[in-house]
C-alpha positions as CSV (number, residue, x, y, z in Angstrom):
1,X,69.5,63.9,135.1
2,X,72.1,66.7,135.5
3,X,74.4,64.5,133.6
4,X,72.5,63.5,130.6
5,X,71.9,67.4,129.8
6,X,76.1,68.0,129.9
7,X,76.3,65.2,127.6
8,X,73.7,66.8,125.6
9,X,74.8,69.5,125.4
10,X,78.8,68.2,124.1
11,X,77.4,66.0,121.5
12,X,75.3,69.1,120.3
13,X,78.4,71.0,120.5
14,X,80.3,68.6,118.4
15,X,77.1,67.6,115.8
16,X,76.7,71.8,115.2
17,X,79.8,73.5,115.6
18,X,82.7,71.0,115.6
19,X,81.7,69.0,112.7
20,X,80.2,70.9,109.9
21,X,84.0,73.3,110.2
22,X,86.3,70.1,110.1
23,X,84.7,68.5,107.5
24,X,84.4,71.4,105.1
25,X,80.6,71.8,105.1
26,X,81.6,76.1,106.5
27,X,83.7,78.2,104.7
28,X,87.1,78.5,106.4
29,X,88.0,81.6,108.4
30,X,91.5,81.6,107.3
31,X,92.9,82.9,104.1
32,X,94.1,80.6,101.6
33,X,97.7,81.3,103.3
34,X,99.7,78.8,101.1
35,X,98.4,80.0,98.3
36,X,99.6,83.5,99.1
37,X,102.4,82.2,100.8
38,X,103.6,80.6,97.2
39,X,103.0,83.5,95.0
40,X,105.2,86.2,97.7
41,X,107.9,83.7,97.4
42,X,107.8,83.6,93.4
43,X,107.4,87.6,93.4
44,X,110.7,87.3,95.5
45,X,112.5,84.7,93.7
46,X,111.7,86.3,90.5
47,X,112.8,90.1,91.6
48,X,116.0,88.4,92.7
49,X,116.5,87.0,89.3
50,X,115.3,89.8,86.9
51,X,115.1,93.1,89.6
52,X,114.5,95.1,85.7
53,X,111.1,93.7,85.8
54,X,109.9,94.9,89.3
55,X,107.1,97.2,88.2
56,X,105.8,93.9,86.1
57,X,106.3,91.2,89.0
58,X,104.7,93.6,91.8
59,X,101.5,93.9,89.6
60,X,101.2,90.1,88.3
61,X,101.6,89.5,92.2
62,X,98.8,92.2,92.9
63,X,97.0,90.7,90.2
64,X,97.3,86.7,91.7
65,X,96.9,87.2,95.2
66,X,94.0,86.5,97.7
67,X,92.3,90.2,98.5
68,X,93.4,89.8,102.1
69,X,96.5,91.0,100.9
70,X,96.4,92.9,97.9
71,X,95.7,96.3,99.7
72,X,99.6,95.1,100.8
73,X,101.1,94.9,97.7
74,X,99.2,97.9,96.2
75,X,100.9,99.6,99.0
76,X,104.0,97.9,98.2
77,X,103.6,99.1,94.2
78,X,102.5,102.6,95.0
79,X,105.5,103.7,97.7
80,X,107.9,102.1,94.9
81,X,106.6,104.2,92.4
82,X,106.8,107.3,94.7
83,X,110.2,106.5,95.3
84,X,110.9,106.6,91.6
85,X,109.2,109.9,91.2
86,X,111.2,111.3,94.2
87,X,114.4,110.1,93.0
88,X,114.7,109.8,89.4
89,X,118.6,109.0,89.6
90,X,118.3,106.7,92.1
91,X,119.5,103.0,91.0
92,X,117.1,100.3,90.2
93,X,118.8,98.2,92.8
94,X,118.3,100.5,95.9
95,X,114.9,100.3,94.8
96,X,114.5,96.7,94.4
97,X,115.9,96.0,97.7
98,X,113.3,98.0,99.4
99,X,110.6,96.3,97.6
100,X,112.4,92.7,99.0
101,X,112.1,94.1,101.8
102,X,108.6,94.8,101.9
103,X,107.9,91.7,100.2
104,X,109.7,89.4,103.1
105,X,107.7,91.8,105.8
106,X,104.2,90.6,103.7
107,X,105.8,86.9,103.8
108,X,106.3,87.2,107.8
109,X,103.0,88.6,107.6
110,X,101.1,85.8,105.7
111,X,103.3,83.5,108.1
112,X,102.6,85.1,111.3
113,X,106.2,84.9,111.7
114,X,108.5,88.6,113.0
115,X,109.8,90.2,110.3
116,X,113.0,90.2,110.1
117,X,115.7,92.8,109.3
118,X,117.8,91.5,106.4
119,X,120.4,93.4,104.1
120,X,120.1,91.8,101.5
């Protein structure tokens, strides 16, 4: 008898909560990671190629992104532009590097991955 209510109990453990996540029937709990994932990537492949254009690229990526992250790209956006107000000679480049930075720091992130410490 004892035996028939464990086995019960597993199959109703796989019909309620196994199933129905698996098979898509319950939302997912994760992020749409890739998604993210793709548009960091462009944001960095695109401030690599035209670093002019940060302000642009940081707020198209703010715009695009899932809101699990967009509260880190705002804060990505709003310490560059304090940056710029603190140091009005400062070269775009410096400045671009730092938002890399922070942009491969969201990446590791997303990932789950240790940021690492580049110079680039």
């Amino acid at each position: 008898m004892n035996r028939y209510k464990k086995i019960n109990h597993v199959v109703f453990f796989i019909l309620i909560v196994i199933l129905p996540s698996s098979c898509g029937f319950l939302p997912s709990p994760m992020p749409p990671i890739n998604d993210a994932l793709t548009q960091v990537n462009q944001a960095i492949e695109n401030l690599d190629n035209n670093s002019a254009s940060w302000q642009q690229i940081l707020t198209d990526l703010k715009d695009q992104i899932d809101v699990t992250f967009k509260q880190d790209v705002t804060t990505i956006i709003d310490r560059a532009i304090m940056s710029t107000g603190e140091q009005a000679n400062c070269l775009i480049d410096i400045r671009v590097q730092q938002i890399r930075k922070a942009l491969l720091a969201l990446r590791a992130r997303i990932t789950g991955e240790e940021p690492q410490l580049l110079n680039r």
